[in-house]
N, CA, C and O atoms as a CHARMM CRD file, in Angstrom:
* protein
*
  212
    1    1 UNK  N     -4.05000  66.66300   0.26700 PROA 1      0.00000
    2    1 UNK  CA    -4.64500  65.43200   0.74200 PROA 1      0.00000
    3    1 UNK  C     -6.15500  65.53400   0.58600 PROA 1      0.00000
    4    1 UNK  O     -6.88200  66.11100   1.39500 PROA 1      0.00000
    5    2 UNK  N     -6.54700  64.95200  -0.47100 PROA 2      0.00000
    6    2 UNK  CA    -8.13000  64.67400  -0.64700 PROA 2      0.00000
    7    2 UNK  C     -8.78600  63.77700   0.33300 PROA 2      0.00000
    8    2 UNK  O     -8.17100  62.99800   1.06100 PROA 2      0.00000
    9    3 UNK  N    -10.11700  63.93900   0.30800 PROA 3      0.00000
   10    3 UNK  CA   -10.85900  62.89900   0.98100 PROA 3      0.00000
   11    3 UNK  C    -11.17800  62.15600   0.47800 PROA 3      0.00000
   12    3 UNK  O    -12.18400  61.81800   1.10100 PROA 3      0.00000
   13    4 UNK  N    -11.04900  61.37800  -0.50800 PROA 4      0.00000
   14    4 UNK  CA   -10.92100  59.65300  -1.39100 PROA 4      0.00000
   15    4 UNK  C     -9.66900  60.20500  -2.04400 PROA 4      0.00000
   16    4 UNK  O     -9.28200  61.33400  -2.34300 PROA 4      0.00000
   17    5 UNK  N     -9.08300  58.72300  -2.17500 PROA 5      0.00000
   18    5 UNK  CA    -7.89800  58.58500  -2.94800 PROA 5      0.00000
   19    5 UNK  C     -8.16100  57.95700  -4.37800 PROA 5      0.00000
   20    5 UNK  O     -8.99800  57.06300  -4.50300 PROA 5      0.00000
   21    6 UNK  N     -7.57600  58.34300  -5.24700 PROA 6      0.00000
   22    6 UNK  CA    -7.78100  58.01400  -6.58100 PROA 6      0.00000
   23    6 UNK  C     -7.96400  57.00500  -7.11700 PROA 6      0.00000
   24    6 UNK  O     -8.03100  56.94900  -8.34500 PROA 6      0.00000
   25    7 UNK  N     -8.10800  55.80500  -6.23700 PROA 7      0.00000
   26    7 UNK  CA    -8.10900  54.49700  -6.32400 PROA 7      0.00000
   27    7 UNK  C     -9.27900  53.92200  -6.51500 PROA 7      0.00000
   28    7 UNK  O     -9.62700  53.06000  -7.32200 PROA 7      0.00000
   29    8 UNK  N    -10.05500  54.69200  -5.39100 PROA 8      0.00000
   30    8 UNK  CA   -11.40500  54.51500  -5.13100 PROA 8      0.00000
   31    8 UNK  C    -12.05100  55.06900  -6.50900 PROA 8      0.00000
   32    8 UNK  O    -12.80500  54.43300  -7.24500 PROA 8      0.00000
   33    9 UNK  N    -11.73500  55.97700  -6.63700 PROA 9      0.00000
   34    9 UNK  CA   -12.66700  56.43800  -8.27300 PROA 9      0.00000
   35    9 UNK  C    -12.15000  55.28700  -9.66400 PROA 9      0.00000
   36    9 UNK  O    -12.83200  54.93900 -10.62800 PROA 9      0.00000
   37   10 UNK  N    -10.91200  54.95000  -9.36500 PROA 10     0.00000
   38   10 UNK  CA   -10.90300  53.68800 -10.19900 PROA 10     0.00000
   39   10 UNK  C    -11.77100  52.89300 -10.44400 PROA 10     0.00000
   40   10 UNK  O    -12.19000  52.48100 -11.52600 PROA 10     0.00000
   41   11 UNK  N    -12.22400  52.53100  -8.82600 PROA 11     0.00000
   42   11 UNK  CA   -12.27400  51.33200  -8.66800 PROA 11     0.00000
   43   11 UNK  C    -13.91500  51.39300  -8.94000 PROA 11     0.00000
   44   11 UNK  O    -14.54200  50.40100  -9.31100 PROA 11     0.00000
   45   12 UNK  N    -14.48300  52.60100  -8.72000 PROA 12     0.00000
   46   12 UNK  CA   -15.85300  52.54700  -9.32200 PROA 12     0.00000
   47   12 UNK  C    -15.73400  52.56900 -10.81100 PROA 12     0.00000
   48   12 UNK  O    -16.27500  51.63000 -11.39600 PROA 12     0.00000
   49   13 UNK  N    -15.05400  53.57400 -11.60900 PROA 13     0.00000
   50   13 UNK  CA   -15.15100  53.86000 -12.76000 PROA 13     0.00000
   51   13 UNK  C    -15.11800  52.07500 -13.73600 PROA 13     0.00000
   52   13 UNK  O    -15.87600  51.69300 -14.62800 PROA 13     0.00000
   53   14 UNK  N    -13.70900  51.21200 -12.96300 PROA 14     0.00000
   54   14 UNK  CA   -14.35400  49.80400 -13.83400 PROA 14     0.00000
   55   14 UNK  C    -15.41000  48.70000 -13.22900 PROA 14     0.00000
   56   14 UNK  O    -15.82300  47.62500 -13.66400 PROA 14     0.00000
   57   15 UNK  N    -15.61400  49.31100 -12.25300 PROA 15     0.00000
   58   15 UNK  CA   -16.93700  48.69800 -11.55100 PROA 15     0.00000
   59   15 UNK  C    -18.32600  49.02600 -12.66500 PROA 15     0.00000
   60   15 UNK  O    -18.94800  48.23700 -13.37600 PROA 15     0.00000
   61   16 UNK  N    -18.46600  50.27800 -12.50100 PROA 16     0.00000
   62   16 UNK  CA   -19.27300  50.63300 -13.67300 PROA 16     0.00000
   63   16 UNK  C    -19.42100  50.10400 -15.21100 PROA 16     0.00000
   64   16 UNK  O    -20.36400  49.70600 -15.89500 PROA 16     0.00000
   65   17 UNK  N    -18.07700  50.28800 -15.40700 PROA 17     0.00000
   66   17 UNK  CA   -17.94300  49.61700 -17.10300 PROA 17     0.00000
   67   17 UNK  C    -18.37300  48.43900 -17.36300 PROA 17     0.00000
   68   17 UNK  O    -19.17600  48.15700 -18.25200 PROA 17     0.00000
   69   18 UNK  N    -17.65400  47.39200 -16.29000 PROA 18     0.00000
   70   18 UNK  CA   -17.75800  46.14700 -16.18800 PROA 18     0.00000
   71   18 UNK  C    -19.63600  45.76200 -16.15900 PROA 18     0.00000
   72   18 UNK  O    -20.11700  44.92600 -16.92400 PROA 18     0.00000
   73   19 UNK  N    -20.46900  46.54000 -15.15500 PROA 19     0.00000
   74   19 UNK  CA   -21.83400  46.36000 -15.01600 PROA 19     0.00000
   75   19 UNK  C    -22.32000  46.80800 -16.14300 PROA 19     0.00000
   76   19 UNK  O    -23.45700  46.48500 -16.48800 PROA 19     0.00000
   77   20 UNK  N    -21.52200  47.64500 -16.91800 PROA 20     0.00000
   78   20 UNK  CA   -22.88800  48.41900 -18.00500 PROA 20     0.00000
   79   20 UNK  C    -22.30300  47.26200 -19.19300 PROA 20     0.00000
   80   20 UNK  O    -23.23200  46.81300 -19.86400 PROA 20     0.00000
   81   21 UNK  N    -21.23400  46.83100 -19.48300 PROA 21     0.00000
   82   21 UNK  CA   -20.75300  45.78000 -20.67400 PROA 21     0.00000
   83   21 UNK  C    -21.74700  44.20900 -20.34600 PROA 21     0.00000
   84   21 UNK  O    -22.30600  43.75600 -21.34500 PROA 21     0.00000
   85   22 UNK  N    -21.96000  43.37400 -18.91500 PROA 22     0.00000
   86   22 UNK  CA   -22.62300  43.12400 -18.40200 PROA 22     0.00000
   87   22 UNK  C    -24.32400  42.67800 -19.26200 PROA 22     0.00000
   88   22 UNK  O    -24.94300  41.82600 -19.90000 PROA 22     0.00000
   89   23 UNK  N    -24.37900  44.61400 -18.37400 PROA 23     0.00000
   90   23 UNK  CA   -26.31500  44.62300 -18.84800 PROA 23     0.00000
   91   23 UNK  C    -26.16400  44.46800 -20.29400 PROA 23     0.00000
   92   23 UNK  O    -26.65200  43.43500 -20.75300 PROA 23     0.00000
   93   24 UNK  N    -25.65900  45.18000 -21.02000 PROA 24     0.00000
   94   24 UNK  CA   -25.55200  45.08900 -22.58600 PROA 24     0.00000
   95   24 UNK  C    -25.99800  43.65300 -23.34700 PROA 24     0.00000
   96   24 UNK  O    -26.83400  43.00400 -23.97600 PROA 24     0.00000
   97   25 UNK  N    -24.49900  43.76800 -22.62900 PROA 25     0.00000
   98   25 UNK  CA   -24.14100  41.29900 -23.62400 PROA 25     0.00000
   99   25 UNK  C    -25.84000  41.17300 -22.86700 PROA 25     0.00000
  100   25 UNK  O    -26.65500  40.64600 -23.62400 PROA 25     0.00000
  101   26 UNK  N    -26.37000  41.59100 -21.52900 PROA 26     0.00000
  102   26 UNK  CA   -27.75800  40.17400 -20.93500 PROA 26     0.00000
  103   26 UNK  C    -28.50200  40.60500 -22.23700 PROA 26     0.00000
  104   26 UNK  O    -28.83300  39.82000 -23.12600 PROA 26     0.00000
  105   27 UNK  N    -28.79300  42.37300 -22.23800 PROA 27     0.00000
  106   27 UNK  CA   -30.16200  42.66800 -23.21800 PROA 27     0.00000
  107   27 UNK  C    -29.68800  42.04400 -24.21200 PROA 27     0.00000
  108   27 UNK  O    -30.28200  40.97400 -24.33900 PROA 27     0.00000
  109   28 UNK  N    -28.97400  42.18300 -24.90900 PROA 28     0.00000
  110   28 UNK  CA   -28.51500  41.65000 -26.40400 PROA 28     0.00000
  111   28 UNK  C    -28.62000  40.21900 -26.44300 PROA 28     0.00000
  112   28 UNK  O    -29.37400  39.91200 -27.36600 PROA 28     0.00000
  113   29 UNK  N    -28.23200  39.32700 -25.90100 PROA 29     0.00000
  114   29 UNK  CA   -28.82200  37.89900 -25.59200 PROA 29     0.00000
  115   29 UNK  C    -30.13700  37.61400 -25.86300 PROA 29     0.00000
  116   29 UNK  O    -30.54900  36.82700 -26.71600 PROA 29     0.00000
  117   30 UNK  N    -31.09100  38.61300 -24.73500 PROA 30     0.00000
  118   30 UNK  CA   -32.21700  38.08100 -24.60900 PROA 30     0.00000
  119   30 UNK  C    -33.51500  38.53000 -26.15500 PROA 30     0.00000
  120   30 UNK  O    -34.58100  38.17000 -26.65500 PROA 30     0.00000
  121   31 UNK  N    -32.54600  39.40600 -26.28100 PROA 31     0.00000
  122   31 UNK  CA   -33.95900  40.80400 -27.58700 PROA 31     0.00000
  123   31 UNK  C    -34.24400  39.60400 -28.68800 PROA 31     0.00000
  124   31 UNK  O    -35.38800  39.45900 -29.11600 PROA 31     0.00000
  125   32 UNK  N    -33.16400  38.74700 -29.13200 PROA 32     0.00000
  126   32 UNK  CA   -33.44700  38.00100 -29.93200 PROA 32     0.00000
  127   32 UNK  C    -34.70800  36.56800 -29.91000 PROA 32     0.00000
  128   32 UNK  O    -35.54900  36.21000 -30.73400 PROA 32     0.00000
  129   33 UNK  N    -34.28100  36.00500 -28.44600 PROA 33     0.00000
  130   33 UNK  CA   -35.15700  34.90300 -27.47600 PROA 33     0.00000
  131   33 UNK  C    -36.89800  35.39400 -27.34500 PROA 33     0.00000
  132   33 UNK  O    -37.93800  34.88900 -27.76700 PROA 33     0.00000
  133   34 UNK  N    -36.62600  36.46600 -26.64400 PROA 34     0.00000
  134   34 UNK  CA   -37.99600  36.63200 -25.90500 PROA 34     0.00000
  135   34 UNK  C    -38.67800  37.31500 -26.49700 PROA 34     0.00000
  136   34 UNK  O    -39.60000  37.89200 -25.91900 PROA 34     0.00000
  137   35 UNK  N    -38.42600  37.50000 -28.02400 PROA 35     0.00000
  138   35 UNK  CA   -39.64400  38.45700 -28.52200 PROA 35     0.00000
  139   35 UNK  C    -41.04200  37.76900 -28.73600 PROA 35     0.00000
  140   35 UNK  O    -42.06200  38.44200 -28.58400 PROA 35     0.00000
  141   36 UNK  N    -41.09700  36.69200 -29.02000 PROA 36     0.00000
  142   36 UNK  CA   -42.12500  35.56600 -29.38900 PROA 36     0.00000
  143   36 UNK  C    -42.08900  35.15200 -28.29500 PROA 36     0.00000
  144   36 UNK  O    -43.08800  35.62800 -27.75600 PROA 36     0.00000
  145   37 UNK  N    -41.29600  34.24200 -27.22900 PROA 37     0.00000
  146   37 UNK  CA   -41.56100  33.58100 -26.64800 PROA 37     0.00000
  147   37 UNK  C    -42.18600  33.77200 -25.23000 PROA 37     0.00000
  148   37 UNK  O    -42.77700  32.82800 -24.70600 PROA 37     0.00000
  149   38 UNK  N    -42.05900  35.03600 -24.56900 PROA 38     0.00000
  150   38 UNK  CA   -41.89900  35.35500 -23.44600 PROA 38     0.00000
  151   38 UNK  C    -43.81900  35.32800 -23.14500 PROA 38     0.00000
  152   38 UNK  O    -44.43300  34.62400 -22.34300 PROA 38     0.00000
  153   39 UNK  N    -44.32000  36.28500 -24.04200 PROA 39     0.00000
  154   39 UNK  CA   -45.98300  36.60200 -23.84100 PROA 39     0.00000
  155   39 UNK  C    -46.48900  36.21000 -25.10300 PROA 39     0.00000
  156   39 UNK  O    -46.12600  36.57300 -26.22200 PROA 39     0.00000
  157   40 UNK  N    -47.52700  35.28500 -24.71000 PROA 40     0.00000
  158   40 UNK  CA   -48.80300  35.01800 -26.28600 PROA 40     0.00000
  159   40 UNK  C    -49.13500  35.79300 -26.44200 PROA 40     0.00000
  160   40 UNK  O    -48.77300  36.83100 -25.88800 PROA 40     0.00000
  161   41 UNK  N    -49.94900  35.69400 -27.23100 PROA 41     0.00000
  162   41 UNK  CA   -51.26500  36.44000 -27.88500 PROA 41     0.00000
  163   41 UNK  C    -52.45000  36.64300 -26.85800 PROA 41     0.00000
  164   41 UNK  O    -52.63400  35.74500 -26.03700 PROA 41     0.00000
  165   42 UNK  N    -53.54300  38.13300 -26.83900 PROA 42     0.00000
  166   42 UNK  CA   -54.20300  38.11500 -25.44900 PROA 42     0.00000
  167   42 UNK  C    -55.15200  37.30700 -26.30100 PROA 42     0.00000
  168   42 UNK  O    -55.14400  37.03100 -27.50100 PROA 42     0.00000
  169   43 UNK  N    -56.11200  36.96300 -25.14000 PROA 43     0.00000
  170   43 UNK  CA   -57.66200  36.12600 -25.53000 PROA 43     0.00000
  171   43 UNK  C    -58.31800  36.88000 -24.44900 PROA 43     0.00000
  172   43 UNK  O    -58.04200  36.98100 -23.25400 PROA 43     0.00000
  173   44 UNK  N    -59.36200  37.44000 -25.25300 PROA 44     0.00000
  174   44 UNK  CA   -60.61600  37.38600 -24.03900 PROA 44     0.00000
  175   44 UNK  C    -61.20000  36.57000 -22.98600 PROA 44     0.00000
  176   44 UNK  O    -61.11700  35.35000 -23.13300 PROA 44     0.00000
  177   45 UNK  N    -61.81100  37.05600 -21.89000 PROA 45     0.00000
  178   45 UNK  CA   -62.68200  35.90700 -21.46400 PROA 45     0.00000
  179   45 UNK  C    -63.86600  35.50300 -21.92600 PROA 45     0.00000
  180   45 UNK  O    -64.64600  36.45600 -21.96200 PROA 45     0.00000
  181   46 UNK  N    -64.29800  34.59200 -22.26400 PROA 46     0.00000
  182   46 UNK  CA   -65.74400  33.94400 -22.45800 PROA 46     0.00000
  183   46 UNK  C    -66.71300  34.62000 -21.62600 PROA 46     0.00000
  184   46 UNK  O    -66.80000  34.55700 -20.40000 PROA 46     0.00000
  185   47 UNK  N    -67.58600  35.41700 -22.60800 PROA 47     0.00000
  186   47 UNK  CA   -68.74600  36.33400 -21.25200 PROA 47     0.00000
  187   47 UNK  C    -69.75400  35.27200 -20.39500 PROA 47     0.00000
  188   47 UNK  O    -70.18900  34.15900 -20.69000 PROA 47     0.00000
  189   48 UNK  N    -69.90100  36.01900 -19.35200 PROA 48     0.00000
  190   48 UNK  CA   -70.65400  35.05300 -18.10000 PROA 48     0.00000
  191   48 UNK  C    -72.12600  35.28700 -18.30600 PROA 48     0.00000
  192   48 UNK  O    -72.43500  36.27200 -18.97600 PROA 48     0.00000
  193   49 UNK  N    -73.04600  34.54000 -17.83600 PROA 49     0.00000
  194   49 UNK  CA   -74.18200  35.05900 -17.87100 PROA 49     0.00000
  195   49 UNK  C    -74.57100  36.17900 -16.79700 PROA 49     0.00000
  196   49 UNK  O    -73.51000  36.44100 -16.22900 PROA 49     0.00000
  197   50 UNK  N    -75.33800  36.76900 -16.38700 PROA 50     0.00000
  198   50 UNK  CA   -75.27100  37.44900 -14.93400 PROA 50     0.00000
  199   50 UNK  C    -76.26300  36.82300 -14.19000 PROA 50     0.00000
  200   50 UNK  O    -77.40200  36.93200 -14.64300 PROA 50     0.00000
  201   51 UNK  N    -76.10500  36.15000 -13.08800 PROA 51     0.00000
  202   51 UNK  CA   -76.92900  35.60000 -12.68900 PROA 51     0.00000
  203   51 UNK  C    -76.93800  35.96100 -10.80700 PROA 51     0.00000
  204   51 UNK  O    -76.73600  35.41500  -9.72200 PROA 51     0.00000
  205   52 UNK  N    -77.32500  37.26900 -11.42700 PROA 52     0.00000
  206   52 UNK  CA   -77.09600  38.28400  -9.63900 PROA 52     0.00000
  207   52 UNK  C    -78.79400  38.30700  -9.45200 PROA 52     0.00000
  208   52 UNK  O    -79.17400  38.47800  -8.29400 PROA 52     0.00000
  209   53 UNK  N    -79.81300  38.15300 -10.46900 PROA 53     0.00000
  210   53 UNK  CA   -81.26600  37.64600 -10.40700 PROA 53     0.00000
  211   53 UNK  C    -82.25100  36.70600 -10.14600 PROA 53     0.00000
  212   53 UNK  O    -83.43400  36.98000 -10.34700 PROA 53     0.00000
């Protein structure tokens, strides 16, 4: 008599599968979408004058 029954390790083992098949299909969805779209291009800021004088 163990202390978990074999069920329980089932029940993670397709818990797991199910989450990692899941993350997969999201990344794979998104790699194509958000390569362009997500962040522009940087721009500087326009320099200030200093006018602490």
């Amino acid at each position: 008599m163990g202390l978990f029954k074999a069920d329980l390790y089932r029940s993670f083992a397709i818990g797991f599968a199910l989450g990692a098949a899941v993350l997969l299909a999201t990344a794979g969805l998104n790699s194509q979408a958000s390569k362009s779209s997500v962040i522009g291009s940087a721009q500087a800021a326009p320099a200030a004058i200093d006018q602490t004088r």
